[in-house]
C-alpha positions as CSV (number, residue, x, y, z in Angstrom):
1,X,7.2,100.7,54.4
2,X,9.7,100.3,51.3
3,X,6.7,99.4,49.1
4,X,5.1,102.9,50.2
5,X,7.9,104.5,49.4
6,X,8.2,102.7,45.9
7,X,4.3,103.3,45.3
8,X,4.7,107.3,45.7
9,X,8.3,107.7,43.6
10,X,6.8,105.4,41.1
11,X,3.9,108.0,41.2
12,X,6.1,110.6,40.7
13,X,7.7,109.2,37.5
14,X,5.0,108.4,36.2
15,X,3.8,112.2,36.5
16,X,6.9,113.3,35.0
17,X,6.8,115.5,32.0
18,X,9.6,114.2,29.1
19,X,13.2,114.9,29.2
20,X,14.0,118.9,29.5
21,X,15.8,119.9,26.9
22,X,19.8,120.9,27.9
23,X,19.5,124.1,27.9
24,X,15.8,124.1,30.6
25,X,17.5,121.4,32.4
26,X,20.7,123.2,33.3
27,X,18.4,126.5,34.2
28,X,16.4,124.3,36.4
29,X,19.5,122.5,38.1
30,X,21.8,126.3,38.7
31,X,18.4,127.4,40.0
32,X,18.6,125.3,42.5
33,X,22.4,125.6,43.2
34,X,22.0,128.9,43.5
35,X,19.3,129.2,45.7
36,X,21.3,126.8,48.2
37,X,24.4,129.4,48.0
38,X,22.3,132.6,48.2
39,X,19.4,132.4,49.9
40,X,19.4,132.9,53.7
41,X,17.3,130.5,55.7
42,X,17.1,128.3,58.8
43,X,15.1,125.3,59.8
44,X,14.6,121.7,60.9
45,X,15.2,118.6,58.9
46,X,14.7,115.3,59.1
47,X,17.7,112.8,57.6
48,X,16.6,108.8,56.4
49,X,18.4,106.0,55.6
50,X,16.5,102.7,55.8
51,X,15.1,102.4,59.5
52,X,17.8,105.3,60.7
53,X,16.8,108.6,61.0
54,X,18.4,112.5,62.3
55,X,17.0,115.3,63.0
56,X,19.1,118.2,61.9
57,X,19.0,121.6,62.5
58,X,20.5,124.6,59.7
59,X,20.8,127.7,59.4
60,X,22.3,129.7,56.3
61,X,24.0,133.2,55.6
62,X,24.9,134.0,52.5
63,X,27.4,136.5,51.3
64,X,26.3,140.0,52.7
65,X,24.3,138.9,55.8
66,X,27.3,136.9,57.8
67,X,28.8,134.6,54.9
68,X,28.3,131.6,57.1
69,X,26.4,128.5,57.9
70,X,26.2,126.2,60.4
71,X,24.1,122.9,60.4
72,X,23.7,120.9,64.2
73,X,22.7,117.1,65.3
74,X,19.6,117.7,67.4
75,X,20.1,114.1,68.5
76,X,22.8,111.3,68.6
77,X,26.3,112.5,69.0
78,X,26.8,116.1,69.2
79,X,27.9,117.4,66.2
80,X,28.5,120.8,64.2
81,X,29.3,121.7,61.1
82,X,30.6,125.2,59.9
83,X,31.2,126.5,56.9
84,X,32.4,130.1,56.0
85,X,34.7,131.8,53.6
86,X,37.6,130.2,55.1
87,X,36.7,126.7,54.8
88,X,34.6,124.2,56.6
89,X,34.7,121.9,59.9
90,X,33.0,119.5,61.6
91,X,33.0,119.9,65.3
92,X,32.2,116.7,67.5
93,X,31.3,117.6,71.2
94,X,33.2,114.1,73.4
95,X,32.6,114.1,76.6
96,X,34.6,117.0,78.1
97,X,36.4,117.6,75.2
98,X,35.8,118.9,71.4
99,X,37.6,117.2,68.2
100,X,37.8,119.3,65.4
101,X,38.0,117.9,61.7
102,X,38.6,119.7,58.5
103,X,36.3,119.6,55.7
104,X,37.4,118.5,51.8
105,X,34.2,120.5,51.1
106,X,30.4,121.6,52.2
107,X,28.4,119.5,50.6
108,X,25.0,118.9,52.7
109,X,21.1,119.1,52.0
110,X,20.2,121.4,50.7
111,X,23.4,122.5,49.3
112,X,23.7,119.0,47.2
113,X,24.3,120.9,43.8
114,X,27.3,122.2,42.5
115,X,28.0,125.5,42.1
116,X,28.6,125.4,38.6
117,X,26.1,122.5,36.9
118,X,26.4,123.1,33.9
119,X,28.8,119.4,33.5
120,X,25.4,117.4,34.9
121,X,23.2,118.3,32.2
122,X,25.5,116.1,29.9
123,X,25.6,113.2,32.4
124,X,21.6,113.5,34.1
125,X,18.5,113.7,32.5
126,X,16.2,116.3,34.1
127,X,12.4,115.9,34.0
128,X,9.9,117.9,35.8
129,X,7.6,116.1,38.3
130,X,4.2,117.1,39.9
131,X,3.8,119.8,42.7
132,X,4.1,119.8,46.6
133,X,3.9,121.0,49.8
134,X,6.7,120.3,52.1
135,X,7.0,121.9,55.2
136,X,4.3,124.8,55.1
137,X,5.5,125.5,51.1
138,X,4.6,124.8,47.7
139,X,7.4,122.9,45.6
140,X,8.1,121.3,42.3
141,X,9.5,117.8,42.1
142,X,12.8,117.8,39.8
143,X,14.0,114.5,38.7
144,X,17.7,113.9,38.1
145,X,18.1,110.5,36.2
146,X,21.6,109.2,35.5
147,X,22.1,108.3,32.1
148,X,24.2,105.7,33.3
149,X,24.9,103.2,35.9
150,X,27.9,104.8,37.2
151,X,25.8,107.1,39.6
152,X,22.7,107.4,41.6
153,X,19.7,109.5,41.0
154,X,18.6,112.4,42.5
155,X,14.6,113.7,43.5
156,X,14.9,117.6,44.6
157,X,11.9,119.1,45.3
158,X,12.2,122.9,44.6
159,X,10.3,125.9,46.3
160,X,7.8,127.9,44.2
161,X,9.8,130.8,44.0
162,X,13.2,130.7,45.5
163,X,14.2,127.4,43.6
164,X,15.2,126.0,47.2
165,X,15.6,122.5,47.6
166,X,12.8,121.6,50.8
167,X,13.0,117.3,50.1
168,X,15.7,115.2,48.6
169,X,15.4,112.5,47.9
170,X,18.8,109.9,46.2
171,X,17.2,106.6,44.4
172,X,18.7,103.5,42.9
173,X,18.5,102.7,39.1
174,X,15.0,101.3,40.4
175,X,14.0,104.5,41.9
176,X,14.2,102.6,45.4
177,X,15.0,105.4,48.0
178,X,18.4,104.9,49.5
179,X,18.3,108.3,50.9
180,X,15.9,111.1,52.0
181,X,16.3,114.4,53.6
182,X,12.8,116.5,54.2
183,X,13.0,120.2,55.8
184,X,10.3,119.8,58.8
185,X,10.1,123.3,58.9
186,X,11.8,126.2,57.5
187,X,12.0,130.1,57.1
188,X,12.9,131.7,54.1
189,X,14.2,135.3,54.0
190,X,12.7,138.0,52.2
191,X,13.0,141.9,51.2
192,X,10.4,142.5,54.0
193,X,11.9,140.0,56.4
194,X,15.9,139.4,56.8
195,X,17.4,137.1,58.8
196,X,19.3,138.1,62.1
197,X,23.0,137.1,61.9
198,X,23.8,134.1,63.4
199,X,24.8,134.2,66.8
200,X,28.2,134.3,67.7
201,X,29.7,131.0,68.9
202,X,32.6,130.3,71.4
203,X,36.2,130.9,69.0
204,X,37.3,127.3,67.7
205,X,41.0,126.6,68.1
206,X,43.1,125.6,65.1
207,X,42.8,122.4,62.8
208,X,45.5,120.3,64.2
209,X,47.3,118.7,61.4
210,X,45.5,120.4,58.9
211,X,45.4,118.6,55.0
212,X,48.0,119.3,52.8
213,X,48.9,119.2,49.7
214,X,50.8,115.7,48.2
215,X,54.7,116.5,47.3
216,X,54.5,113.8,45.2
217,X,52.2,111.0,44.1
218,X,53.1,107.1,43.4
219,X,49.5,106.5,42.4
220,X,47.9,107.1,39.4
221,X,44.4,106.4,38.8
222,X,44.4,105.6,35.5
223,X,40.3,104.7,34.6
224,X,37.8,106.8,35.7
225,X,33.8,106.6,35.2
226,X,32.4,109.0,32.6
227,X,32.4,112.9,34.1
228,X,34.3,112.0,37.2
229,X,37.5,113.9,37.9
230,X,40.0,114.3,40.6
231,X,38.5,117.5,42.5
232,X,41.0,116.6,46.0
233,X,44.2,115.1,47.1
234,X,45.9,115.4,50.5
235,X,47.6,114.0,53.2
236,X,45.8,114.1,56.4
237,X,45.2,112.3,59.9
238,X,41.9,110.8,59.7
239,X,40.2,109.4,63.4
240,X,41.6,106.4,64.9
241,X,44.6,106.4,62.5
242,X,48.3,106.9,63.0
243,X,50.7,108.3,60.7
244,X,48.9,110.1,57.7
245,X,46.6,108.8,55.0
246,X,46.4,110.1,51.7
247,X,42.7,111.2,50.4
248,X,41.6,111.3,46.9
249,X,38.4,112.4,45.5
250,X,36.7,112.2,42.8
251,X,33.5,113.3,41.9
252,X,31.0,114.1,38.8
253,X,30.0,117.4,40.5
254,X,26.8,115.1,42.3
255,X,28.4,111.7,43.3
256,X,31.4,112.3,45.3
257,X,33.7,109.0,45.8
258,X,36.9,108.9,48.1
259,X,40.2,106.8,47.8
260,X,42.6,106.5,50.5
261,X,45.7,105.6,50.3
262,X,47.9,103.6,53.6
263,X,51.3,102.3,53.5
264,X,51.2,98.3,53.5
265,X,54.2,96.5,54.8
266,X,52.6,93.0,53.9
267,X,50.2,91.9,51.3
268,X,46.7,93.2,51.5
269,X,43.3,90.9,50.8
270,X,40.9,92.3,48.3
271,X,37.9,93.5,49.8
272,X,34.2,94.0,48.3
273,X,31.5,96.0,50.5
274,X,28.5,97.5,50.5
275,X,26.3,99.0,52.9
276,X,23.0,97.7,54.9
277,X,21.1,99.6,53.1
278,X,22.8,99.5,49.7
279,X,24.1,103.1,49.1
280,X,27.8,103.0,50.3
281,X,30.0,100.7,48.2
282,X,33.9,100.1,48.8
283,X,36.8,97.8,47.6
284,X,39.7,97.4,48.9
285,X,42.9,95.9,46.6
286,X,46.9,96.4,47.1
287,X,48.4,98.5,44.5
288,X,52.4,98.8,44.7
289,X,53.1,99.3,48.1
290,X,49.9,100.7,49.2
291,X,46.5,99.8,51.2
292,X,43.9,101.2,48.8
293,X,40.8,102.1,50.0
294,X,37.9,103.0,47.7
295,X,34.5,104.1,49.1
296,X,31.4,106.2,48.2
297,X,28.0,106.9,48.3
298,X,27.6,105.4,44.2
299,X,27.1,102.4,42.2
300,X,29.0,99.8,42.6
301,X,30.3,100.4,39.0
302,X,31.7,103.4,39.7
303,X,33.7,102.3,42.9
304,X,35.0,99.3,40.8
305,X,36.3,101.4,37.7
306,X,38.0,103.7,40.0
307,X,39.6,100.8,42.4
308,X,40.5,98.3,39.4
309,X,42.0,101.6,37.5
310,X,45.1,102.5,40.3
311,X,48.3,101.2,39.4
312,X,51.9,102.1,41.0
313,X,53.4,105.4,38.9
């Protein structure tokens, strides 16, 4: 199965056009931003990792048509995300019960972009790949190489004429697949054909403990990979914790990486993990008095450079 899947992204690259020049490649990347943001739709999709697989169902309104989306486990645990104006939340149905967890942002396929991409085009190379058809509709592949090894790569493949991400697909520097997400079927909206509103849900209660803001920090991060900044730091109860945790993160507007930060009464070992199938990386190292905790979906680089960087303020 993996050397399928190596046979046909290999195929793809070796399809590619050249490099786009900045000023194509940033068009092509907001394009796609954009069309996540702006473009109401709902649909089914499919989300791989290794031999794991979800099934996924979304449905987006942009500004103007209900300002809100919602995306919903068909299968495994029951769980909900919302997103609005307001902020976003993950609802997780247990048993008789609901938990309710705030949201640092709203990143999800196909909103994988940021809003602005204008910093990627300095840190990805963007080639254009051959056509598709994914999920009843014709798309183009867009490659997103790193031009480093302190992030992954990214394999978007954009509707005809929306610029709507239908497949993703996040490979190693070897363009191994760590990642896929594939829209089984979709609905696009159109001058002729509007989506309904969503339908209303039952009223969510408030956040308990919501995130806030840090008073004051005794951490400083002082090493960063290239493009990453702080974008997050707050105090917050995380599940299956006590007392609060502080969370950090950084990100190069693509690659988001977390740090957390616990209290540690007695020394702490130095820890150095990665995930089954390669894509989550994490150390763990005691910096003054604190636990520190760093973890993302990236290179190992990148989680090392941000872990060896923290020393006490």
């Amino acid at each position: 199965m993996r050397a399928g899947w190596l046979l046909l992204l290999a195929a793809t690259t070796a399809q590619a056009a050249p490099p786009l020049s900045q000023a194509e490649a940033g068009a092509w990347l907001q394009k796609m931003a954009d069309a996540a943001r702006r473009t109401a739709y709902e649909g089914v999709f499919v989300a791989r990792q290794g031999d794991s697989m979800q099934t996924l169902s979304i449905s987006n309104r942009p500004a103007g048509q209900g300002n809100e989306s919602r995306l919903m486990a068909l299968d495994g645990t029951p769980r909900e995300v919302r997103c609005s104006q307001t902020g976003a939340v993950t609802v997780i149905a247990d048993g008789n019960q609901i938990k309710i967890e705030k949201r640092l942002s709203r990143r999800y396929f196909p909103e994988l972009l940021p809003a602005d991409t204008q910093a990627l085009v300095g840190l990805y190379e963007v080639r254009l790949g051959d056509t598709a058809r994914v999920a009843g509709l014709d798309c183009r592949n867009v490659e997103i190489l790193p031009r480093d090894a302190f992030r992954w790569g990214y394999v978007l493949c954009a509707e005809k004429e929306s610029g709507l991400p239908l497949k993703a697909v996040i490979i190693d520097g070897e363009h191994a697949p760590l990642m896929q997400y594939t829209f089984a079927e979709v609905k696009l909206a159109s001058s002729g054909n509007p989506m309904k509103p969503l339908a209303r849900t039952a009223r969510l209660p408030e956040v308990p403990e919501p995130a806030r803001r840090l008073d004051t920090e005794q951490i400083v991060a002082t090493a960063l990979p290239p493009g990453y900044v702080r974008i997050a730091a707050v105090k917050r109860r995380l599940p299956n914790t006590t007392g609060e945790v502080e969370h950090w993160v950084f990100s190069d507007g693509l690659t988001h990486i977390s740090l957390f930060l616990t209290p540690s009464g007695k020394p702490v070992d130095s820890v150095r993990g990665q995930s089954t199938h390669g894509m989550v990386n994490l150390m763990r190292r005691q910096v003054g008095e604190f636990q520190a905790t760093v973890l993302g979906d990236a290179p190992w680089a990148a989680v090392e450079t941000i872990a060896l960087g923290l020393e006490p303020r």
